[in-house]
Each structure stands twice: as structure tokens, then as C-alpha cells.
C-alpha positions in Angstrom: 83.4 44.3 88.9 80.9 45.2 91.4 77.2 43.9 90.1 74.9 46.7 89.3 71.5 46.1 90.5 69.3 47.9 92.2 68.1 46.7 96.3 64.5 46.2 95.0 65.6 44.8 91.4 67.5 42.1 93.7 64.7 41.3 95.9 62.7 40.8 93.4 64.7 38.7 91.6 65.9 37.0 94.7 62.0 36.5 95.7 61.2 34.9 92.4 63.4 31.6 92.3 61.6 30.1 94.4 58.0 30.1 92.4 59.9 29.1 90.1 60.7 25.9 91.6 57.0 25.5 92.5 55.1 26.7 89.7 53.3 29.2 92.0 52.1 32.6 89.9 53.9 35.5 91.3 51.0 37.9 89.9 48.8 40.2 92.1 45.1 38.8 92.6 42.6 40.1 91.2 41.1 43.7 92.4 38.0 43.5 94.2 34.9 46.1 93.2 34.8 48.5 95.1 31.5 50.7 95.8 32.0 54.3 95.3 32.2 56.5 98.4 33.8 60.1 96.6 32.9 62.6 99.8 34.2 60.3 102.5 37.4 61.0 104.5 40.3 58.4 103.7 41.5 57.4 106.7 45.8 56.4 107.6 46.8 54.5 110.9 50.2 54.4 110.9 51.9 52.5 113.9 55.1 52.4 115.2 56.0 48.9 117.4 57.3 49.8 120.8 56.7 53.0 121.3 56.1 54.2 124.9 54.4 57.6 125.6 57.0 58.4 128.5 59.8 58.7 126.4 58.5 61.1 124.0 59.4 64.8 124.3 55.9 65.6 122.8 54.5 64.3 126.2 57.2 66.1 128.2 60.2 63.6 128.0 63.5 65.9 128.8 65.3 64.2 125.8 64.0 66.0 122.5 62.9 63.2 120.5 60.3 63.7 118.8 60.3 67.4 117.3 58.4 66.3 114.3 55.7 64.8 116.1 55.3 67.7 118.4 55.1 69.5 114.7 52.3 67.3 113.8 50.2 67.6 116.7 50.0 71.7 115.9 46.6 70.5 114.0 46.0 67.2 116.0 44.3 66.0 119.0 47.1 64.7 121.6 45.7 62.2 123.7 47.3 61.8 127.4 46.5 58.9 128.8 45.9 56.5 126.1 46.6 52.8 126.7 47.4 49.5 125.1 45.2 46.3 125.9 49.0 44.3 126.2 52.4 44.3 126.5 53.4 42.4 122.9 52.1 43.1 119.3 49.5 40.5 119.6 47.2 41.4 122.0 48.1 45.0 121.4 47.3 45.0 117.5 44.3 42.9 118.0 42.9 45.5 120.6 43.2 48.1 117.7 41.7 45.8 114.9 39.4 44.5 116.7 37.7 47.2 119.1 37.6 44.7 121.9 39.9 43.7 124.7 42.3 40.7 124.7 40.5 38.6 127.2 37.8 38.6 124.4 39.7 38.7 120.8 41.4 36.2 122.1 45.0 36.9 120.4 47.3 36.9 123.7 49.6 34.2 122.8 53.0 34.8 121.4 52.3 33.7 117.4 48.7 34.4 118.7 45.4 34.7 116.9 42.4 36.3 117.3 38.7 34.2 118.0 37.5 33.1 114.7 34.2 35.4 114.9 36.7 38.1 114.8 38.0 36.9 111.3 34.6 38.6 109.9 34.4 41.3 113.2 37.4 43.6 112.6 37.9 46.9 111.4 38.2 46.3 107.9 34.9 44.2 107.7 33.3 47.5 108.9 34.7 49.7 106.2 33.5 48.0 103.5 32.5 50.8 101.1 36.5 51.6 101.2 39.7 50.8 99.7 41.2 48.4 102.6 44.8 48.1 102.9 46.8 46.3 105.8 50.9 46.4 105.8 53.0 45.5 108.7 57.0 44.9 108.9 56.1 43.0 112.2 54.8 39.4 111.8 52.9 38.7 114.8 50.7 41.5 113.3 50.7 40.0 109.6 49.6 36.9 111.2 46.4 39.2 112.5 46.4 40.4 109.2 46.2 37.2 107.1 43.2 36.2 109.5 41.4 39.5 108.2 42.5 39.4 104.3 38.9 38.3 103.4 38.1 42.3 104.4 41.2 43.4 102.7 41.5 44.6 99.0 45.6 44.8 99.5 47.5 42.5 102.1 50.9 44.0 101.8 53.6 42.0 102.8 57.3 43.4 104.7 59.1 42.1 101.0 57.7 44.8 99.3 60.2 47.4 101.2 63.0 44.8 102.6 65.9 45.2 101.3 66.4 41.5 102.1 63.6 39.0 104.0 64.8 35.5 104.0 61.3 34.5 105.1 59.7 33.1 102.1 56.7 31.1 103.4 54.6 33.6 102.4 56.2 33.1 98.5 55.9 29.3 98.9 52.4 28.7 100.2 50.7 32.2 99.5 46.6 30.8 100.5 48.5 29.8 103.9 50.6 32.1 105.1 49.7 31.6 108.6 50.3 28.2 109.3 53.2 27.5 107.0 55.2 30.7 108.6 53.9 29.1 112.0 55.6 26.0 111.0 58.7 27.3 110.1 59.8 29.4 113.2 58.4 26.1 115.1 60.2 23.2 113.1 63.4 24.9 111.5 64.4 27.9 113.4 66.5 28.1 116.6 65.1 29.2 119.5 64.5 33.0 119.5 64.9 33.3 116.0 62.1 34.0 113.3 61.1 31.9 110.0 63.4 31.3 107.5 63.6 29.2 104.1 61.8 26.0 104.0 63.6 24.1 101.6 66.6 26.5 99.9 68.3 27.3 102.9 71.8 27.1 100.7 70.6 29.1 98.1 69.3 32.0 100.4 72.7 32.0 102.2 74.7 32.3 99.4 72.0 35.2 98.1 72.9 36.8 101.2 76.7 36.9 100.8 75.8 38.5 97.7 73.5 41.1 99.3 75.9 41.4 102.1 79.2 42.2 99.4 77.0 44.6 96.8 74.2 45.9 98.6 74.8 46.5 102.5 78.5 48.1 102.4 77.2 51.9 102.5 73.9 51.0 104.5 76.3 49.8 107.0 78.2 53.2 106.9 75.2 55.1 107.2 73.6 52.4 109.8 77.0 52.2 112.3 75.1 49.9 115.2 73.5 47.6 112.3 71.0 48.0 109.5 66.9 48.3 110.6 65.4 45.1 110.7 64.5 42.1 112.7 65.8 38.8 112.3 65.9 37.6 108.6 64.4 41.0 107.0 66.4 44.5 106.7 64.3 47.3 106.0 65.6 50.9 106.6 62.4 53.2 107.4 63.8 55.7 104.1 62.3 53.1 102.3 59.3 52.5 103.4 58.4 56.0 104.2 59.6 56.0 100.6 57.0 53.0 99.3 54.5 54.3 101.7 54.5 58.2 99.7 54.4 56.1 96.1 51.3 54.2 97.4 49.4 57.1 98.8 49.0 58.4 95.3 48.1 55.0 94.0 45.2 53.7 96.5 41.8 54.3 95.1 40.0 56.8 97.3 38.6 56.5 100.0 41.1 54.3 101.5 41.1 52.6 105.4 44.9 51.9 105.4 46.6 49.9 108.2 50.4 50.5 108.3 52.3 48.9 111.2 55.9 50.0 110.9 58.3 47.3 113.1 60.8 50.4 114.6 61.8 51.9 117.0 61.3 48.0 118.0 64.7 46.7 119.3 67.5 45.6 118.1 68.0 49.9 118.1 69.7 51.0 115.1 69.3 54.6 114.4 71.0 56.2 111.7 74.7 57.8 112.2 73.5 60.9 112.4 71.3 60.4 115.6 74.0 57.7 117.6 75.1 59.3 120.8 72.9 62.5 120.6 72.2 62.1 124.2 75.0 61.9 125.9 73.5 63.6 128.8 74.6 61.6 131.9 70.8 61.3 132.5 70.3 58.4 135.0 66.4 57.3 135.3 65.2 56.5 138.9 66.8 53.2 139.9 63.8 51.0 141.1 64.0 47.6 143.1 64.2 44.5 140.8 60.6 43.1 140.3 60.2 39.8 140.8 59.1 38.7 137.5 62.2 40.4 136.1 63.5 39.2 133.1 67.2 40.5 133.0 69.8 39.9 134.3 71.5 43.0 133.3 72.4 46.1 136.1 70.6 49.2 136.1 73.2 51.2 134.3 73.5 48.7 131.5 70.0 49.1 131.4 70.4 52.7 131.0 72.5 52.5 128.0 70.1 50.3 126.3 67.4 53.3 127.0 69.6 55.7 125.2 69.8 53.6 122.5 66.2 53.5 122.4 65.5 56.9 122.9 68.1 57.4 120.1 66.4 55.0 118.0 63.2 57.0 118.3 64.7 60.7 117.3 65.6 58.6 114.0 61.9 57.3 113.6 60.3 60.9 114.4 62.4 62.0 111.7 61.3 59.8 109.3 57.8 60.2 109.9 58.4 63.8 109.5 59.2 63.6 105.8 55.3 61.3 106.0 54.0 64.8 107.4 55.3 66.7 105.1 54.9 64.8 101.8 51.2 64.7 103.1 51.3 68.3 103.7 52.5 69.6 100.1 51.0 66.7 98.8 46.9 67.9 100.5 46.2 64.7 101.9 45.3 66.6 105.3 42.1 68.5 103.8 40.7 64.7 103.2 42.2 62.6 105.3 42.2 61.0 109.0 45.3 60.6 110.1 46.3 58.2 113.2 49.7 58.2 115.5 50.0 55.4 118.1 51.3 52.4 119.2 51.1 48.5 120.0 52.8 49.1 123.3 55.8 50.4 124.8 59.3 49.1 126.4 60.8 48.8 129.4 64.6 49.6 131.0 63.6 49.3 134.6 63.1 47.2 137.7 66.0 44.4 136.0 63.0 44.7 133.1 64.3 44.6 129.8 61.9 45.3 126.6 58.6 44.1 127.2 57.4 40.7 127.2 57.7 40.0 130.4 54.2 39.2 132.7 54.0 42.9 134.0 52.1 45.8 133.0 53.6 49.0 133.9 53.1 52.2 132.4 56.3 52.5 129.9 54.6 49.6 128.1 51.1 50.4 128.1 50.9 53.7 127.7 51.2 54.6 124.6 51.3 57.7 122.1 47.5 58.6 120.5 46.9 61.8 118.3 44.3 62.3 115.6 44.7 64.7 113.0 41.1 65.2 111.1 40.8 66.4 107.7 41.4 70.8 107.3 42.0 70.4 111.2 44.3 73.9 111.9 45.0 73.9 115.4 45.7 71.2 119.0 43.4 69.8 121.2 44.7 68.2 124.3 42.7 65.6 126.2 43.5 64.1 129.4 40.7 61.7 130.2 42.3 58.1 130.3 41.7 56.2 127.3 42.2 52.8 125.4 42.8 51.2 122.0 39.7 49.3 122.1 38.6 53.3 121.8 40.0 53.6 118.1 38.0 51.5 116.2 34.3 53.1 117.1 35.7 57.0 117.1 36.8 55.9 112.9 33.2 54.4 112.8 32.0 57.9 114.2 33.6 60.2 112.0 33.3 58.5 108.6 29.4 58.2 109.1 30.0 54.2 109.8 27.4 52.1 112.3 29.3 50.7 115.0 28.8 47.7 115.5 27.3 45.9 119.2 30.0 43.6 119.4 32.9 46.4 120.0 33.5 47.5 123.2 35.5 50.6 122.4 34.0 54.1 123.2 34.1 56.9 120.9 36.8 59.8 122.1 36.5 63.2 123.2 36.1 65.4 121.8 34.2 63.7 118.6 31.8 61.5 121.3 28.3 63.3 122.1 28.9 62.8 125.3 32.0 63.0 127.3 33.9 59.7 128.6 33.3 59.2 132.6 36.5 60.0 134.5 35.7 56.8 136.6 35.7 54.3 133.7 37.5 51.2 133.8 40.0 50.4 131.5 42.1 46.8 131.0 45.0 45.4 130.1 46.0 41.6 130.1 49.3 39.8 129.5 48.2 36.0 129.1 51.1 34.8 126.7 51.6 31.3 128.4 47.7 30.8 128.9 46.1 28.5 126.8 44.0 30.9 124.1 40.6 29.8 124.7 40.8 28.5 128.3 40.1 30.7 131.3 42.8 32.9 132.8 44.9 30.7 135.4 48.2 32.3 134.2 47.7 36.2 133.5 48.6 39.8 134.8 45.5 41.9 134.5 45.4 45.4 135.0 42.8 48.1 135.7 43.2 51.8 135.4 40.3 53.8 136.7 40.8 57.8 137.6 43.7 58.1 139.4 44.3 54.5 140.3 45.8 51.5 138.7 45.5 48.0 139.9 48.0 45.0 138.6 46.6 41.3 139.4 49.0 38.6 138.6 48.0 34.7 139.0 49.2 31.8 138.2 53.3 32.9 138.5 55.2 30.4 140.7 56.0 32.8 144.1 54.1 35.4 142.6 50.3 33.9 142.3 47.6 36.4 143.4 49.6 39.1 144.3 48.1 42.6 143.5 49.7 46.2 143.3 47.8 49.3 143.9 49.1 52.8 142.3 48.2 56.2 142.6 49.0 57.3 138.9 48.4 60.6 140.0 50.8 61.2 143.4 53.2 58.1 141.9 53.4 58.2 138.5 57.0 56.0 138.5 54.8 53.3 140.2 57.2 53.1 143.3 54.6 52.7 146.2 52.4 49.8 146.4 48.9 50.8 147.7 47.3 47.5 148.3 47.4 47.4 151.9 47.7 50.9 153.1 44.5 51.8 151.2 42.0 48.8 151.8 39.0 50.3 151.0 40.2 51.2 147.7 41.9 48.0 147.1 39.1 46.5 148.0 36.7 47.8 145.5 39.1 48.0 142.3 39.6 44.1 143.2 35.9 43.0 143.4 35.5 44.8 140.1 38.8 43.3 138.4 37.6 40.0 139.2 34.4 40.6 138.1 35.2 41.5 134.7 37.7 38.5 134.4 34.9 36.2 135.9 32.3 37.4 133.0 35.0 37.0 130.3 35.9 33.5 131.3 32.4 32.5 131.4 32.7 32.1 127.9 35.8 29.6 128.1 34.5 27.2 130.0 
């Protein structure tokens, strides 16, 4: 008969054998004290991985997918030009947590890590009259995470919502998370593949036939291109929307929460009732193949994959919609800041698939930013080009928090006394394959300042020192290369892009 047990209940259980075996406690720590803070705002970031501005319908996508968004940002302020500082969670996270670009926090590998002054400089060291929470399906940001959990009073991690996570180094060696699930996807995975069991690799696969026979068969109905998750962990975003509601009236007030949600991050599994909603016979402009393309696939496969994907997000919009809503009925908007955004974006163009490739273009920097402030009843829309770095000062701002000299972020319009200049500079770096605390020999760094945007790649075999020159204004699709046409231009954005790489490598040598 079939075994009746609950997904949790068997989780739990499943998670448990191996203490056993090892004699570590599988009890929470104990609470720290926290200083009393009654009138302050709480304040939610809630992330979604891989989300790219251009394809949301809030910012004028033609496929609808985001309705609940666009239902959100009726008392929030929609930013329009908001970047990520990278292409991959790493740099991208660490940008947010941090307040500082990747050429200075340092966490631009792939498995990365931020500078080790950073493990006491992030933004949960600076809200330290606050509850402090950081969760994250995605574990290139849980390695950021663990590096901060001095400055956290809850360091949540993806098992408490998976309906299965077959990576238990955080169970086996809980005071080292970092390097033992470092070791793991080094020493014992395949290629490609995340972290799994250290030492009970037979146990956990026949737990998994188990989970497969008893718990999956009607997530798999409901799920028809595969169940949410990433490599060993499922996790369909009902539950954690679900966890995320039951925890909202459980964190002691006020609470700085962190919650980094891995969708609409590929592989793209919406649920049934959002697969094929746009059959449209929309084609995207076919641009040439770049020549640090990654894929080998033709444009219209391509274009499949981005219906997937835009698929894939109508299913996460709708999901944070019940959020919205529970928050609504529930009052958390008269007392709380809530945060929208992203890591960074994905691609489906020039032979580019996903996004961690060594280019920079807009559909995996920019990114979605909108801030809804406490008893906040109607839309502000602002334009000005901003960054991630930007987040972490503008929370300092409005919660009545010093912000610290070591951030390089600027507080956002409209909340800053001052406006932002339309001529400021703002970065992005891809360094993946550059050694972390080294100068940058192999990087692509790009500058957007007003209407231009300048790419610089070095150190790429037939590409090194190449630059490309966009109008963002005239060309937003990125199609003509400025560089030589407009020399004066060119000129100037380069002697400043090489100047700020020349000051931050100063310190790496």
C-alpha cells in the first residue's frame, strides 16, 4: 500500500539519518539577543535568480508575464534602468550584500567568495539592531551567505522547503558549510553537476526511488516539463511561498530578511497551467553570433528556449502574487519595505544561451528593481540608470541607519536629498576565470554612463582588448558597434574604464 507521509515529514526524516551516523545535534542554535527597535520598518528583499528586465511585461515586454507584478508596483517605485554588477549569482549577490562592485568584493569566481573584510562589511553587519534572516535556494548565494552568518540570527538553508535535496554537507559538517560543499561538487560530482552525498551515496538513491514512487507522481502531473529545482534539490515555489507566509508571522520584529528564490532560473519548469501560453509565433530579432558565443544551438531553437523562459516567469509572477497578497490581508505593507529584483538576467541571443558566458549585454544585466515603502498608495517611475551597489545605502537611508564609508552604492531617487547625476558611471564585471585576488587580465568590464554603454573584454584568446560602444538610447538591441564611428566618445568612456580598473587593481598587486 502506498506509504503515507507527508513531503516535509520525509525530508525530515530523510535529513536525519545521517546525524545519526555522526552524532551531530540536529537542534537549532541558540537565539541571539536582540536589541529592541519597535518603530522601525522591517524590511523584505526577495530575489528571483535570472530574471531579466526586458522580458517582463511590467517594463513593456509584449508577452504578459508579469500581471501580478505590474499589480504590485500600483504602490511601488519601478525603477528603469537598474543594473546588476555581473552576469552569475556570485558577483551579482555579492553587489547586493555588499554595496560595493565585484572588482572590489571580490566574489567573481564561479563557487566564488567575497574579500574577507567583507565577512564583517555586508548588509547584515549594518542592521544590527534587527532580526537578520538570509535564505537562498541557490548555492553560490548560500556560500555568500555562510561567509556572513556571524551577522545573521537565522541562516536558512534550501532543505527547509525541498521536497528532496540530496546535498547533505551542510547536515554533515554544519560549522563548515562552505568548504565541505566546495569539496564535494569538486571531488565527487561530475562535471556540471552540483554536491551530493559524501559518504551514503546508496542510501540517498534508494531514498530517492522512494521519493520518486510516493512523493513525485502528481508533482509530475502538475509539473509536465519536470518538477522546480536544480540539480539534487526539487522545490516547487507553492512551497516556499508557502514557508515564506508561515515565517513572516514568526520573525521577531523588525526583521532585515534576505530571500533569494533559485526560479525562473533554468532548467524552465512552469506549472501545466502556464506551458505553451505563448504560442505567439513571436520571433526576437536574429542577431549575428558573438564571438564568445557559448551555444551551439540555431536561433530558432534558441527561441523556443525563450518561450520556455518567459513561460517559466508568468508561473513565478504568479506565485509571488499570492506573497502580495498574503502581505496585503495580512498588513505587512503599513510596516514594511518591501524589495523586487534580481541577480541578473538570461540570454537567448547572438548563439548566447543563459548567461555565464564572458559578455555583458543588457538581457543579463539589467534587471527588475521596485520598492514598495511602508502605507506607500500610489507608483513612482524613475528612469535615471541605477545599480545594485545602490540597494544597500537607500535601506541604510530609510531605516535611520549610518552608512557606512566603505560602500560605494548611492542612495536612489526619489529617497536621496539630492538627485543622482545623469552622467554617472556605472560597472559591471564578468571575471569568472580570473584569479580572485589578482588584477584583471581575463575580464569583460562594462560601463553605462547616460545614454552610452561601453563593453571592454581582455584577456579572451582572438578577442583580447576589443571594446564595443552602444547608444542605449538609439540601439537599445545593441546591434551597432560605436567604437570607431564615434572616437571622441570612445575615447573618453575608455580612459575612464581603464581608469577605474587601474585604481581597483592597485590593490591586487
Amino acid at each position: 500500500m502506498p506509504l503515507n507521509i507527508s513531503r516535509r515529514d520525509f525530508l525530515k526524516l530523510a535529513s536525519l539519518l545521517p546525524l545519526a551516523s555522526t552524532g551531530i545535534s540536529a537542534s537549532n542554535p541558540t537565539p541571539r539577543n536582540r536589541r529592541t527597535n519597535d518603530h522601525a520598518p522591517n524590511v523584505l528583499i526577495v530575489v528571483f535568480d535570472t530574471l531579466s528586465a526586458l522580458d517582463l511585461s511590467l517594463y513593456g515586454f509584449h508577452r504578459q508575464t508579469t500581471p501580478h507584478l505590474a499589480r504590485f508596483a500600483q504602490n511601488a517605485t519601478v525603477y528603469h534602468a537598474h543594473y546588476s554588477s555581473g552576469n552569475f549569482t556570485s558577483p551579482g549577490a555579492g553587489s547586493i550584500l555588499t554595496g560595493t562592485a565585484p572588482f572590489t568584493h571580490r566574489a567573481i569566481n564561479m563557487l566564488g567568495s567575497v574579500e574577507e573584510s567583507f565577512t564583517s562589511r555586508n548588509i547584515f553587519s549594518t542592521f544590527d539592531d534587527y532580526t537578520r534572516i538570509g535564505f537562498s535556494h541557490n548555492h553560490l548565494a548560500n556560500l555568500l551567505l555562510y561567509q556572513f552568518q556571524a551577522h545573521l540570527d537565522e541562516f536558512i538553508l534550501p532543505d527547509e522547503v525541498a521536497i528532496v535535496d540530496f546535498n547533505f554537507a551542510d547536515d554533515l559538517f554544519p560549522n563548515d558549510y562552505s568548504i565541505a560543499s566546495q569539496s564535494e561538487r569538486r571531488y565527487l560530482k561530475k562535471p556540471g553537476e552540483t554536491s551530493n552525498s559524501l559518504f551514503l551515496h546508496s542510501l540517498l538513491m534508494f531514498l530517492k526511488n522512494i521519493v520518486d514512487r510516493y512523493t513525485l507522481k502528481q508533482l509530475r502531473e502538475s509539473f509536465p516539463r519536470g518538477i522546480p529545482g536544480f540539480h539534487d534539490m526539487i522545490y516547487p515555489l507553492e512551497d516556499t511561498i508557502d514557508w515564506i507566509t508561515e515565517q513572516l508571522v514568526q520573525w521577531p520584529q523588525p526583521f532585515m530578511a534576505y530571500l533569494h528564490m533559485m526560479p525562473p532560473h533554468d532548467p524552465y519548469c512552469p506549472r501545466k497551467e502556464f506551458v505553451d501560453i505563448f504560442q505567439d509565433g513571436w520571433e526576437p530579432i536574429h542577431k549575428p553570433k558573438h564571438m564568445l558565443s557559448n551555444s551551439i544551438f540555431p536561433p530558432d531553437v534558441l527561441d523556443v528556449q525563450h518561450r520556455y523562459y518567459n513561460e517559466y516567469i508568468a508561473y513565478v509572477d504568479s506565485e509571488f502574487g499570492r506573497l502580495h497578497t498574503f502581505m496585503q490581508e495580512h498588513n505587512y505593507y503599513e510596516n514594511t519595505i518591501v524589495v523586487f529584483t534580481s541577480d541578473h538576467g538570461e540570454m537567448f541571443e547572438r548563439q548566447i544561451f543563459r548567461h555565464v558566458t564572458p559578455t555583458l549585454y543588457q538581457p543579463i544585466i539589467r534587471v527588475p528593481l521596485l520598492i514598495s515603502m511602508p502605507q506607500q498608495t500610489s507608483r513612482q517611475d524613475v528612469y535615471t540608470p541605477t545599480s545594485c551597489i545602490d540597494l544597500l545605502p537607500t535601506l541604510l537611508h530609510l531605516t535611520g541607519h549610518p552608512i557606512p564609508t566603505w560602500c560605494e552604492g548611492m542612495v536612489l531617487p526619489p529617497y536621496a536629498d539630492q538627485e543622482l547625476p545623469q552622467e554617472r558611471s556605472i560597472f559591471a564585471v564578468e571575471a569568472k576565470n580570473n584569479p580572485k585576488l589578482s588584477p584583471l587580465r581575463k575580464a569583460t568590464v562594462a560601463m553605462i554612463k547616460g545614454n552610452y554603454k561601453l563593453i571592454h573584454y581582455r584577456g579572451y584568446e582572438g578577442y583580447d582588448g576589443v571594446y564595443e560602444l552602444y547608444n542605449l538610447r538609439n540601439d537599445p538591441q545593441e546591434l551597432q558597434n560605436l567604437y570607431t564611428t564615434h572616437p571622441t566618445i570612445a575615447s573618453e568612456l575608455e580612459r575612464e574604464l581603464l581608469a577605474k580598473i587601474e585604481e581597483k587593481d592597485a590593490y591586487f598587486r
